[in-house]
C-alpha positions in Angstrom: 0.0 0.0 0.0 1.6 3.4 -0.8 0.4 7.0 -1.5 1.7 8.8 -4.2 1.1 12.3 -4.1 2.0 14.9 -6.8 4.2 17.8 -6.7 2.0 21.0 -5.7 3.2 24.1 -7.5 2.7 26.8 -5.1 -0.4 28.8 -5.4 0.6 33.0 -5.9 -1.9 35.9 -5.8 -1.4 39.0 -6.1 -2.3 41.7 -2.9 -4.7 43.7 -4.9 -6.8 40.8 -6.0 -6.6 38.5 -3.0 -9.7 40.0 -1.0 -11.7 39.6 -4.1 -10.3 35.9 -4.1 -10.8 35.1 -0.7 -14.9 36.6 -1.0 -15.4 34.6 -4.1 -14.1 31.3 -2.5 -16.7 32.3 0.2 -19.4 32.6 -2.3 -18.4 29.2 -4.2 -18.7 27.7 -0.5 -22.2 28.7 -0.2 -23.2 27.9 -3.4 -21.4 24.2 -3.8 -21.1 22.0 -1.3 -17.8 21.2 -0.3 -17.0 17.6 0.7 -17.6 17.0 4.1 -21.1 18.0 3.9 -21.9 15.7 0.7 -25.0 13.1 1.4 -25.3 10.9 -1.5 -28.5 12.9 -3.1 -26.1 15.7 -2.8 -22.5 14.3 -3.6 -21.2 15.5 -7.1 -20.9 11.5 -7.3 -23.0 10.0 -4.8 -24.1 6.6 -6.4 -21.8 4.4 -8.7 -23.9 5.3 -11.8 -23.0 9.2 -10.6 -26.7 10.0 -9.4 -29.5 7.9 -8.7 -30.4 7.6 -12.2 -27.4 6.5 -13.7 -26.7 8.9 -16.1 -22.8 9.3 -15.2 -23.3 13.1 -15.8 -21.5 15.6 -14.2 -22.7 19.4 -13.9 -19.0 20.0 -13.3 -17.0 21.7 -15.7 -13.9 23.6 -14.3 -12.4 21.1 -16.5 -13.4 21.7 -20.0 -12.5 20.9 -23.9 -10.5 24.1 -23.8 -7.8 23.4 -20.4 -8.3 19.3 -20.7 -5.2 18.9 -21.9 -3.3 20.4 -18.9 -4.9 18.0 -16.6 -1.6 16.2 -14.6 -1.3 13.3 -12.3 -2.9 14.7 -8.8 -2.3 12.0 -6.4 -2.5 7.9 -6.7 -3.2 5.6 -4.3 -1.9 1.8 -4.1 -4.6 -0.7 -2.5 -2.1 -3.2 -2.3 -4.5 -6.2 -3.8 -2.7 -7.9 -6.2 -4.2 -11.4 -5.7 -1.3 -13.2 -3.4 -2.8 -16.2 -1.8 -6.0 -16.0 -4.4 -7.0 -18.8 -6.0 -7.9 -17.3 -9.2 -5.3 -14.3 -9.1 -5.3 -14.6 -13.2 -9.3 -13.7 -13.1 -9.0 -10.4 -10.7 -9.9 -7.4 -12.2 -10.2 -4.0 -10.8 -14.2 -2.8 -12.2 -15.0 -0.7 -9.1 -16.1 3.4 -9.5 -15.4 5.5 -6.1 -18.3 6.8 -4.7 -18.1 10.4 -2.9 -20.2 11.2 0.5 -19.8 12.2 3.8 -16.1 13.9 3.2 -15.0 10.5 2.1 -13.9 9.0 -1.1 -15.6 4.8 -1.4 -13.4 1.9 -3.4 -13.3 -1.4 -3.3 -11.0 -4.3 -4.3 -12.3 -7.3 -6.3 -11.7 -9.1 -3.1 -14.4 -6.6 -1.1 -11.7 -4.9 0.8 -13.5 -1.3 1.3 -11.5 1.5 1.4 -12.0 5.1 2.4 -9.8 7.8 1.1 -9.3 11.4 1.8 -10.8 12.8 -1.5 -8.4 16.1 -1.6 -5.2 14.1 -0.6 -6.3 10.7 -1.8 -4.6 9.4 2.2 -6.6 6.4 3.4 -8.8 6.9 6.0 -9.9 3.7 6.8 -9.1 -0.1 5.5 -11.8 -2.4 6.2 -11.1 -6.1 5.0 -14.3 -8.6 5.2 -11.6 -11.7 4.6 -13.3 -13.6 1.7 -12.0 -17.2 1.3 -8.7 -16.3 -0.8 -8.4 -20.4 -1.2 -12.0 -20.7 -2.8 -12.3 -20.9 -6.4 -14.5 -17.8 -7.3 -16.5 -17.7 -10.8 -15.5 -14.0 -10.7 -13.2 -12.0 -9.2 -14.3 -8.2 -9.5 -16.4 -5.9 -7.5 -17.9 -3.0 -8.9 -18.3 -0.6 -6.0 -20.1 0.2 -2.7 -23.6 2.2 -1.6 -23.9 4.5 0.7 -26.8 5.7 2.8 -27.9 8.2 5.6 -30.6 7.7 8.4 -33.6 10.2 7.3 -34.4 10.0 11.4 -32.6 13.2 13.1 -33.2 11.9 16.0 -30.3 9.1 15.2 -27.3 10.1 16.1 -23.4 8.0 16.9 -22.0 5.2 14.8 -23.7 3.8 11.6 -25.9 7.0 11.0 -24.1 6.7 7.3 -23.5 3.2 6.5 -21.6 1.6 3.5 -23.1 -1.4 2.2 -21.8 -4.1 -0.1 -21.8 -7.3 -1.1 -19.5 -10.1 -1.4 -17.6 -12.5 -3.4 -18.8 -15.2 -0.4 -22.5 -13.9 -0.8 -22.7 -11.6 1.9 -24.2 -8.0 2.5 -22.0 -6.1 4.2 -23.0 -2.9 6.6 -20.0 -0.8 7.5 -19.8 2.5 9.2 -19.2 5.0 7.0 -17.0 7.3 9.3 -14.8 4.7 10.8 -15.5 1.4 8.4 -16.4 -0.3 11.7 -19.2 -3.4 10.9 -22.6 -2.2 11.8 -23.5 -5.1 14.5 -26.9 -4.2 14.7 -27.4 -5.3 11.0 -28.0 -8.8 10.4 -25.7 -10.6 12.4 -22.7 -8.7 13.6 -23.0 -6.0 10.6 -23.6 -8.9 7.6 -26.2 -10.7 6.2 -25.6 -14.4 4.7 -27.0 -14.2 1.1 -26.9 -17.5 0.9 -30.1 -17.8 2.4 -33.0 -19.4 1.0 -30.6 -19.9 -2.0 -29.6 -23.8 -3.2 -26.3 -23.3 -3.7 -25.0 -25.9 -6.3 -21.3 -25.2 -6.8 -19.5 -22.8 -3.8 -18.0 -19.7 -5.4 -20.5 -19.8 -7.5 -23.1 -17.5 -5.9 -21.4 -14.3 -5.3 -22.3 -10.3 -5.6 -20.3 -8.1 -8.0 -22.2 -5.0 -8.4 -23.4 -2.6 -5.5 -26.9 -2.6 -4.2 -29.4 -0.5 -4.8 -31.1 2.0 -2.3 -34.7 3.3 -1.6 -34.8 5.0 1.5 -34.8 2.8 3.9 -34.3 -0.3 2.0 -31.1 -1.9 0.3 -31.8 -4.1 -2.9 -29.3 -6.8 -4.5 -29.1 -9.2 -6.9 -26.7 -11.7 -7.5 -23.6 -12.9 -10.0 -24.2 -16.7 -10.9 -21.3 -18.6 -12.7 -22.4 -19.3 -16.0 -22.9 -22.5 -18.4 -21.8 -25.0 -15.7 -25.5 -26.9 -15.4 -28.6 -26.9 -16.4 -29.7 -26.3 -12.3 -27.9 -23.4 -11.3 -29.0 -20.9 -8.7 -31.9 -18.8 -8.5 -31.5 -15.3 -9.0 -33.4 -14.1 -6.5 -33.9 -10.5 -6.0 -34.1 -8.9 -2.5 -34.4 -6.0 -0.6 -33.4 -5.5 3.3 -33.9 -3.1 5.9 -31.3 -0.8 5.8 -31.3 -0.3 9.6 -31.8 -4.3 11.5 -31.1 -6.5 8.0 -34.3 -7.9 8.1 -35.6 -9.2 5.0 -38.4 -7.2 3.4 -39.4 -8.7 0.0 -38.1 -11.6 -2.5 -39.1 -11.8 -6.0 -38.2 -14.5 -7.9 -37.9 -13.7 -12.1 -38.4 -17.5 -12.7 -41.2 -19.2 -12.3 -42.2 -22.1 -9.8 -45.9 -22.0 -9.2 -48.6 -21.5 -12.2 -49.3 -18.1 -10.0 -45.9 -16.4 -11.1 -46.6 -13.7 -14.2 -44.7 -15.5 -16.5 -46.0 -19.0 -15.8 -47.7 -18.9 -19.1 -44.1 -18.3 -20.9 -42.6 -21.2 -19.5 -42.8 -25.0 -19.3 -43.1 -24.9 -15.6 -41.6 -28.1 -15.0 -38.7 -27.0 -16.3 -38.6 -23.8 -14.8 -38.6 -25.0 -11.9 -35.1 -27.1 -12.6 -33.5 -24.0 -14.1 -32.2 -21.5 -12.6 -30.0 -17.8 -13.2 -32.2 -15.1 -14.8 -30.3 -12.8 -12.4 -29.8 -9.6 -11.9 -25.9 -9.0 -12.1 -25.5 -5.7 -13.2 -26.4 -2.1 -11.0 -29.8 -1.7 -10.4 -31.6 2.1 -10.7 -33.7 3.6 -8.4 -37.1 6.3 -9.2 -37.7 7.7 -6.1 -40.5 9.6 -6.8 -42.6 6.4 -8.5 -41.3 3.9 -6.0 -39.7 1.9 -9.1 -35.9 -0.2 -8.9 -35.4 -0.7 -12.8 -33.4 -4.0 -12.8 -31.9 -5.9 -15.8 -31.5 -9.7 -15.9 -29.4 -12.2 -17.4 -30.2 -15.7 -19.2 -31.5 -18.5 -18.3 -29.2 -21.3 -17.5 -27.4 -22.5 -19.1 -26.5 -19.8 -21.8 -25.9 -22.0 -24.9 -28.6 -24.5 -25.4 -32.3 -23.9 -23.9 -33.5 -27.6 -24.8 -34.2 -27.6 -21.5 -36.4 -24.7 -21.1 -38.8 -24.1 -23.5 -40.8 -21.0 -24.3 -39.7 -16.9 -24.5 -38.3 -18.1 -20.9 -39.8 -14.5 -19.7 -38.3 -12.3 -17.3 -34.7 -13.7 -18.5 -32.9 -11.4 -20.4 -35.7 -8.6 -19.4 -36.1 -5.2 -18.0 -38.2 -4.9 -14.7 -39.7 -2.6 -12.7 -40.0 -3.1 -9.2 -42.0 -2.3 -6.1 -39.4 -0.9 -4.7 -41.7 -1.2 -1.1 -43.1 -4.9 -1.7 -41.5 -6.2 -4.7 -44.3 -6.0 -6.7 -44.1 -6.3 -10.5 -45.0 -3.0 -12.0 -44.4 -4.2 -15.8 -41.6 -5.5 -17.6 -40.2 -6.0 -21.2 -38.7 -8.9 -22.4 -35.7 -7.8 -25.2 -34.1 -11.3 -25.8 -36.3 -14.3 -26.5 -35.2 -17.8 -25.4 -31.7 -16.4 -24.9 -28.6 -18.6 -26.7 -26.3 -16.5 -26.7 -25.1 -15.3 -23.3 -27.0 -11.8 -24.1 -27.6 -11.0 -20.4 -28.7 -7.4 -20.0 -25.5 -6.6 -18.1 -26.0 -2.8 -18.5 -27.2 -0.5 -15.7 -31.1 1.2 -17.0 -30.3 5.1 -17.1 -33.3 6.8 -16.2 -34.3 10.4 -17.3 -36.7 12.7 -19.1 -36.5 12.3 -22.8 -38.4 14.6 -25.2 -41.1 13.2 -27.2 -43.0 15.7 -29.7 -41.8 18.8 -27.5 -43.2 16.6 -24.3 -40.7 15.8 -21.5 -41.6 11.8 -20.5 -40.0 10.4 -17.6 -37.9 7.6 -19.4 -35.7 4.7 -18.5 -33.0 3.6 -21.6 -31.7 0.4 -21.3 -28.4 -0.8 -23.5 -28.1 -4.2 -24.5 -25.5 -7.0 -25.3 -26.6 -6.8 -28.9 -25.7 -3.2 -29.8 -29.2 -2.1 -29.4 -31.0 0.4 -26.9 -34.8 0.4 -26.1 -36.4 3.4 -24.2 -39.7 2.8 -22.2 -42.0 5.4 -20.4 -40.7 4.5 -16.9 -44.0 4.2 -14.7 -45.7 2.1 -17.4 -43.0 0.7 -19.8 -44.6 1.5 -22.8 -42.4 1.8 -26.0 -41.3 5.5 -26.8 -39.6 4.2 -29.8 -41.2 1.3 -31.5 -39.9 -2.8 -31.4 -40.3 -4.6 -34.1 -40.7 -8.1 -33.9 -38.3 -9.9 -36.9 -37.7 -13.4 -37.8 -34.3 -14.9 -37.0 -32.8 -18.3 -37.8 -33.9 -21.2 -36.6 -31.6 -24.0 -34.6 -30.7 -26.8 -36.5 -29.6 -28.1 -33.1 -31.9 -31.8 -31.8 -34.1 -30.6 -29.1 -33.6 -26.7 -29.7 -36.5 -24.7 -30.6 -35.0 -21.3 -30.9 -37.3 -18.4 -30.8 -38.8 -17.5 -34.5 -38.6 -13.9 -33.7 -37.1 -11.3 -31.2 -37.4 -7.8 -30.9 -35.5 -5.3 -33.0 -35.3 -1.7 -31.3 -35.7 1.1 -33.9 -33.7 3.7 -32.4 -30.1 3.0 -34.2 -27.6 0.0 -33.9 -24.4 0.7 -32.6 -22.8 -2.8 -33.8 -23.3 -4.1 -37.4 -26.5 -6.7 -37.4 -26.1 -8.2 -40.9 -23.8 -12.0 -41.5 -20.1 -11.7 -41.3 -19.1 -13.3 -44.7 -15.8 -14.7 -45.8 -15.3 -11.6 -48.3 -15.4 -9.9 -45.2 -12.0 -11.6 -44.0 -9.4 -9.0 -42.7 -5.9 -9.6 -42.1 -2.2 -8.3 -42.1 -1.3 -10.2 -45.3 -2.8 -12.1 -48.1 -1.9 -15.5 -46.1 -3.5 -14.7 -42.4 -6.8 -13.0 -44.4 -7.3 -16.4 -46.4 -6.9 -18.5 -43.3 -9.7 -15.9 -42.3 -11.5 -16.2 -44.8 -11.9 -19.9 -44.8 -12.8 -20.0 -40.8 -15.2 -17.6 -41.2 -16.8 -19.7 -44.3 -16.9 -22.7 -42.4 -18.8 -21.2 -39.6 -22.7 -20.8 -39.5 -23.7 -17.1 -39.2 -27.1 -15.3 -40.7 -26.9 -12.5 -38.7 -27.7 -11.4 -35.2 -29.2 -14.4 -33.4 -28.3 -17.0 -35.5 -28.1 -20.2 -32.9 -24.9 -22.2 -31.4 -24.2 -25.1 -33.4 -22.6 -28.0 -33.5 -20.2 -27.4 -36.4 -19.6 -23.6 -35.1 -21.3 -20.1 -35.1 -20.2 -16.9 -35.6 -21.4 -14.5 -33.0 -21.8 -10.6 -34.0 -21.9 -8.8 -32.0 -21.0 -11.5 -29.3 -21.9 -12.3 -25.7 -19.1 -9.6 -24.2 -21.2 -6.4 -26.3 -22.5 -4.4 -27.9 -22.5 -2.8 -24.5 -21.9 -5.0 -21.1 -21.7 -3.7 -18.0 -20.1 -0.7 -18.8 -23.3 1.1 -19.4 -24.1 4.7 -21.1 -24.3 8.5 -20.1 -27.1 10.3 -21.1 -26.9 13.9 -21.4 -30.5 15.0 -20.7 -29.7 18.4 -21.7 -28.2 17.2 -25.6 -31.1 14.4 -25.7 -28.2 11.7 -26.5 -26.7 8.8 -24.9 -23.1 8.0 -25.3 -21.5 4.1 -25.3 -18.1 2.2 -25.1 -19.4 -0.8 -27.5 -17.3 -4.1 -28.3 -17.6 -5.1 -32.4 -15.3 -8.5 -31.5 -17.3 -11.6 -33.0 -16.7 -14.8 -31.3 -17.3 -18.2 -32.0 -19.5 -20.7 -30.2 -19.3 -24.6 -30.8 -21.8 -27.1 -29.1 -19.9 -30.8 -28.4 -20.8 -33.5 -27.2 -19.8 -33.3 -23.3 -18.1 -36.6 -23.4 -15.3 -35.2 -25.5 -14.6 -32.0 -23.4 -11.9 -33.1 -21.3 -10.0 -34.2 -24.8 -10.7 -31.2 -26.5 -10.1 -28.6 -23.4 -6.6 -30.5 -22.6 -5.4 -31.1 -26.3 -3.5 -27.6 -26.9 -5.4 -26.8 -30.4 -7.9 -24.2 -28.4 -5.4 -21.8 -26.8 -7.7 -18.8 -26.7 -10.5 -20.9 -25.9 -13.2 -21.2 -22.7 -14.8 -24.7 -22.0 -18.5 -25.2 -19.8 -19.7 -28.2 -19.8 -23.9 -27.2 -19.1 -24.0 -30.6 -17.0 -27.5 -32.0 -17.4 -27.9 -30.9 -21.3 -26.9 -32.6 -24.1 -24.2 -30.2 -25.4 -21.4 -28.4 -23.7 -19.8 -25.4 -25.1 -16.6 -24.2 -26.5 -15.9 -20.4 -27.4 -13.6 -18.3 -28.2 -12.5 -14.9 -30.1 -12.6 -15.2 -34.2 -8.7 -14.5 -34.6 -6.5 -15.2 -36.8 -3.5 -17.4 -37.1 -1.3 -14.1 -36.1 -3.8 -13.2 -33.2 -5.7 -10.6 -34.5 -9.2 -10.4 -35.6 -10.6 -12.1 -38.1 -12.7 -8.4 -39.1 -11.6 -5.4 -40.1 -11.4 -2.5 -37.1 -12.8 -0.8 -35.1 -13.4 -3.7 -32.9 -14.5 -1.4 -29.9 -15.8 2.2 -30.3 -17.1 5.4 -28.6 -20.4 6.1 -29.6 -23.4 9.0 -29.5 -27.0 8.7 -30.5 -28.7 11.5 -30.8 -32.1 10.6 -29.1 -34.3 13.3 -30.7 -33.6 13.1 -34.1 -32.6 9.3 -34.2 -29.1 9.2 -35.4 -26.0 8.5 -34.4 -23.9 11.7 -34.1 -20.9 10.4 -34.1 -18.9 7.4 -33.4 -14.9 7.0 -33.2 -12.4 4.2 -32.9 -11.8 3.7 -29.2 -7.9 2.0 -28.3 -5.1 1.8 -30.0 -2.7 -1.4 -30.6 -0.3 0.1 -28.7 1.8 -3.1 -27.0 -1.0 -5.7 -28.8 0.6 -6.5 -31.8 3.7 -8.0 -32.9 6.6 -6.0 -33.3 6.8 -5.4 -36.9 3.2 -3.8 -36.9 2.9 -0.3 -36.3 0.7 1.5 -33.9 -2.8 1.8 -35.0 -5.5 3.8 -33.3 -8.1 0.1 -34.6 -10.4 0.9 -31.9 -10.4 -2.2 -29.4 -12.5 -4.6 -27.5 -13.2 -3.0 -23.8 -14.7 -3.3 -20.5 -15.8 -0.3 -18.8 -17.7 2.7 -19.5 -17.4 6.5 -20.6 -19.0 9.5 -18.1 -19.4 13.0 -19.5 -19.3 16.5 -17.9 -21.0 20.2 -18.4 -17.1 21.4 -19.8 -18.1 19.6 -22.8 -16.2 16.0 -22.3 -17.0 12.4 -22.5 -13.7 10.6 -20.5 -13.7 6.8 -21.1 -10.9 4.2 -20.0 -12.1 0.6 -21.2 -9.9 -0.4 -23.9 -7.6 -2.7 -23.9 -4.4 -0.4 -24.6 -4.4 1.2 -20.7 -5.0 4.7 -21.6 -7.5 7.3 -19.8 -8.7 9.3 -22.7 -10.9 12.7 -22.4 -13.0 13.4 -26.1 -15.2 16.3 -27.2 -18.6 15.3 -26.9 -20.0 17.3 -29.6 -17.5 16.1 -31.9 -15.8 12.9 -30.9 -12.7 14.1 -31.3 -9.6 12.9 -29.0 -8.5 16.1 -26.9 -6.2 14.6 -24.2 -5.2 10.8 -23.1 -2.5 9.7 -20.5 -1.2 6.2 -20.0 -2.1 4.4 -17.3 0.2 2.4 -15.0 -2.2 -1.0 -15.2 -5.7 -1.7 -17.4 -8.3 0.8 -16.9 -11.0 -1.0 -17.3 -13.7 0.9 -14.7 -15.6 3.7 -15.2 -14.6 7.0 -14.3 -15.6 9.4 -11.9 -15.3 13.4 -10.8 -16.2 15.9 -8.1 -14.8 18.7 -6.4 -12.7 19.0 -3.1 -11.2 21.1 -0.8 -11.8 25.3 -0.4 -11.3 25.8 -3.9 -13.1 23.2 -5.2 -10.9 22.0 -7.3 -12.4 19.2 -9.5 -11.1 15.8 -9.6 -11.4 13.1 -12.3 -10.8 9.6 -10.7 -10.3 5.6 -12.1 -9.5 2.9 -10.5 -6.6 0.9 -12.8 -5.8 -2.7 -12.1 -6.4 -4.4 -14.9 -8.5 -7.0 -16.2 -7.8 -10.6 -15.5 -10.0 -12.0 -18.6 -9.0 -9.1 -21.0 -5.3 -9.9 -20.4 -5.1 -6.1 -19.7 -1.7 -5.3 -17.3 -2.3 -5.8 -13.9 -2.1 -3.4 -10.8 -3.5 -1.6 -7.4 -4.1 1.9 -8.4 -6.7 4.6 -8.2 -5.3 7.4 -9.6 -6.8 11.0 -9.5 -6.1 13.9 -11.9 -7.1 17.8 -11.6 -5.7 20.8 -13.8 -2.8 22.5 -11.5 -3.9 24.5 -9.2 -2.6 27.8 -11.0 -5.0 26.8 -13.8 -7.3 26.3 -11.1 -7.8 29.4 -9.7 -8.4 31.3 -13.1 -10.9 29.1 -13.7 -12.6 30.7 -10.0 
């Protein structure tokens, strides 16, 4: 663990403007609250997605297309996780966005150690460590961030007034005081709650929390990560919500049926519902305070690649759903992958916000999707704002597969390309890597978006990492557009026959390649990136770009390569600026910038959101592959733009400890004031 910070140059006014100075910093002070009085609903970054809503906006813009390329190094923190004694040290990644409240600055390791920093200085404050099983054999290894909360009641007062909450690789919600990161003992048992509750667990590491929970006053909602494609029976993924204050459980819902009484009985075969299981809710949850709604996205079914097994739409997989947030009542829902085959979990957090419809402001929600599309619903009611089209798709050729003969197309526009990959599309370095291309990509099955696994391969475009995962989208209510980090890598997915897995997984021809067995189906899976003999992808770049849809006059406004090849390629290829796959997402601000880490190539970059044009990057020490966030601290308010950069265990992106916090030098600073 070490702290970094950055050489300060020294701050010099002159005497005949320094009582102006000192009333203006009085003024700012009543007008913007400084740091040690920021609650969450008033924090300039209160809640992972920024606010409640999601929208990773900032109002801030002291930082601003013209000064963004002074910004320097400010101070960097070391959390001194690097995996020793973890299992599955390879798989850690570093996903988690600080959160600012109460003075304090929120991170957290992908082993749940919580961490409160000093947001000015970026000194720790206080280290709590909840001492997850470092020996158990995880299905992930990230955690995406904290929640905080404050007691409404004035009459409270002492320890765990503010409380941090959590959850855990183990499958446990943590409450931690948010002053001292002391456990909370009067919530739950000694400060925790055992998620494991009520929950057949099948496989242990299995059932674990990666993304923070959501909050409605009193009430602390969370979902679960499920390891994928390993059975047919997996864990439910149940949804809950728990008294903020004792831990008590308040309401359950289920998306998967087990009783002819559940909404989407009639969707389902309900015997085999009942011997399925996922349909989770991985991803952040949003919260509409005013309606009493928690939007929440799910995931498949299990398992991912064949749904033999589980006949029908399989409804309230792969869905958006509005909650109760009080009882955990369905309000409504909508469905946007049918009879999911292809690992399209909804992985992206719903932004929520009014969007203008014929000069009307409607209260919206917009979700992103796996698939490259985004859908935008009235949020009390979830009807359509823009319309769905229902389209047929192939059909499995796969025994005992009935695919769905239609899913629903959005008509707002597709940020990935929908139409079949053909070999004429091969791309390569040289004549001899693009025919070896060529011919893979000839002797695959692929008809477009949702054309089904097979046995003798399929081409996946987009594929099951995005489109747009968990990374999410701004949207800049003011502009009426949402801006994207989407992945354009196709993969390839092969169904086998489970008895010759072990051969296949251990024989060295698949070196880039996953293996699941889906015990209890007929087929296990094999999948992997469509690469070429030299590496690289079998399609011609951008394989990952920044995008922004304009909202109000459907179009896309702009979209740019985002990554470069830098230290990807082999020696004798230059530098290109290809655009690359990514994991993370962009945020934007009111100084007229969308920042974005995410790519694979370890650099923070800041672009004009008007234009899309790069105005400033800086190279990180380790993968940046978290979103972003910015506030302001100290008396002059300086504004901060923070990342957490570790790396990313599955990307292969370099690996580190840091969070690392940048701010235009302080002479810069104070013209800006």
């Amino acid at each position: 663990m070490m702290l970094t910070p950055a050489p300060r140059a020294p701050r010099r006014v002159d005497a005949g403007r320094s009582a102006a100075v000192v009333l203006l910093a009085l003024l700012l002070g009543a007008l913007a609250p400084a740091a040690h009085a920021q609650a969450p609903a008033v924090s300039d970054w209160g809640y992972y997605g920024g606010d409640a809503f999601g929208r990773r906006f900032s109002s801030l813009d002291q930082i601003n297309r013209g000064n963004v390329g002074k910004l320097t190094l400010a101070w960097s923190y070391r959390t001194g996780e690097l995996g020793a004694g973890f299992a599955r040290a390879s798989r850690l990644t570093f996903e988690s966005t600080p959160v600012l409240a109460f003075g304090l600055l929120y991170v957290e390791t992908a082993t749940n150690i919580v961490i409160a920093l000093d947001p000015e200085s970026g000194r720790e404050r206080w280290r709590f460590d909840p001492h997850v099983d470092r020996g158990r054999h995880y299905s992930e290894a990230t955690s995406r961030g904290v929640s905080v909360w404050e007691s409404s009641d004035p009459a409270r007062t002492g320890p765990c007034r503010r409380r941090v909450f959590t959850g855990t690789l183990d499958a446990r919600l943590l409450a931690l005081d948010a002053d001292s990161g002391r456990p909370c003992v009067d919530f739950g048992a000694g400060g925790e709650v055992d998620l494991t509750r009520g929950i057949h667990v099948r496989d242990a590491g299995a059932y674990l929390v990666t993304s923070p929970p959501a909050i409605y006053r009193n009430v602390v909602i969370v979902g679960s990560a499920i390891g994928d494609n390993r059975a047919v029976d997996l864990e439910r993924g149940v949804i809950r919500a728990y008294d903020a204050l004792s831990g008590l459980q308040l309401w359950s819902f289920d998306p998967l049926p087990d009783a002819a009484e559940h909404p989407a009985a009639a969707e389902w075969d309900l015997a085999q519902a009942r011997g399925t299981g996922a349909g989770n809710a991985w991803g952040v949850m949003s919260v509409d305070a005013e309606h009493a709604l928690v939007l929440v996205p799910t995931g498949s079914a299990s398992p991912d690649f064949y749904g033999g097994l589980r006949a029908g739409s399989n409804r309230f997989a792969d869905s958006l759903l509005a909650l109760d947030a009080r009882n955990g009542r369905l309000v409504w829902q909508q469905q946007l992958v049918h009879h999911d085959l292809w690992d399209y979990d909804l992985a992206a957090q719903p932004v929520l916000g009014d969007l203008d419809v014929q000069g009307v402001p409607v209260p919206a929600v917009i979700q992103a999707t796996k698939t490259g599309m985004l859908y935008a619903f009235e949020r009390t009611r979830g009807a359509t704002l823009f319309p769905i089209v229902e389209k047929p798709v192939p059909a499995s050729r796969v025994p005992g597969e009935h695919a769905a003969p239609t899913q629903p197309f959005s008509t707002l526009p597709a940020l990935t390309p929908q139409s079949p990959v053909r070999p004429e599309d091969a791309w390569g370095l040289t004549f001899w890597d693009r025919a070896k291309c060529s011919s893979l990509i000839a002797s695959l099955r692929n008809e477009g978006l949702f054309t089904p696994p097979d046995t003798a391969g399929t081409l996946l475009s987009p594929s099951y990492i995005g489109g747009v995962n968990w990374g999410g989208l701004v949207f800049d209510e003011q502009r009426g557009r949402v801006i994207a980090a989407v992945n354009r890598l196709p993969m390839v997915a092969t169904l086998m026959r489970p008895q010759t897995l072990d051969s296949e997984a251990h024989s060295g021809n698949y070196p880039h390649s996953e293996f699941a067995r889906q015990a209890g189906a007929p087929y296990a899976v094999r999948r992997e990136p469509l690469l070429s003999p030299l590496g690289l992808p079998c399609t011609a770049p951008p394989w990952g770009t920044l995008v922004s849809v304009d909202l109000r006059h459907n179009r896309i406004a702009w979209q740019v390569p985002l990554g470069s090849t830098a230290g990807l390629t082999p020696w004798f290829v230059p530098v290109r600026d290809f655009g690359m796959p990514n994991m993370g997402g962009p945020i934007a601000t009111a100084g007229d910038l969308v920042f974005v880490g995410a790519a694979m190539d370890s650099y923070l970059r800041a672009f004009d959101i008007e234009t899309g044009r790069e105005l400033w990057k800086y190279r990180l020490p380790a993968g940046g592959q978290a979103t972003p966030m910015t506030y302001r601290a100290g008396s002059s308010h300086r504004q901060y733009l923070v990342i957490s950069a570790g790396g990313h265990g599955p990307l292969g992106t370099p690996r580190g400890d840091y969070v690392l916090a940048f701010a235009l030098p302080p002479a810069v600073t104070a013209a800006r004031q």
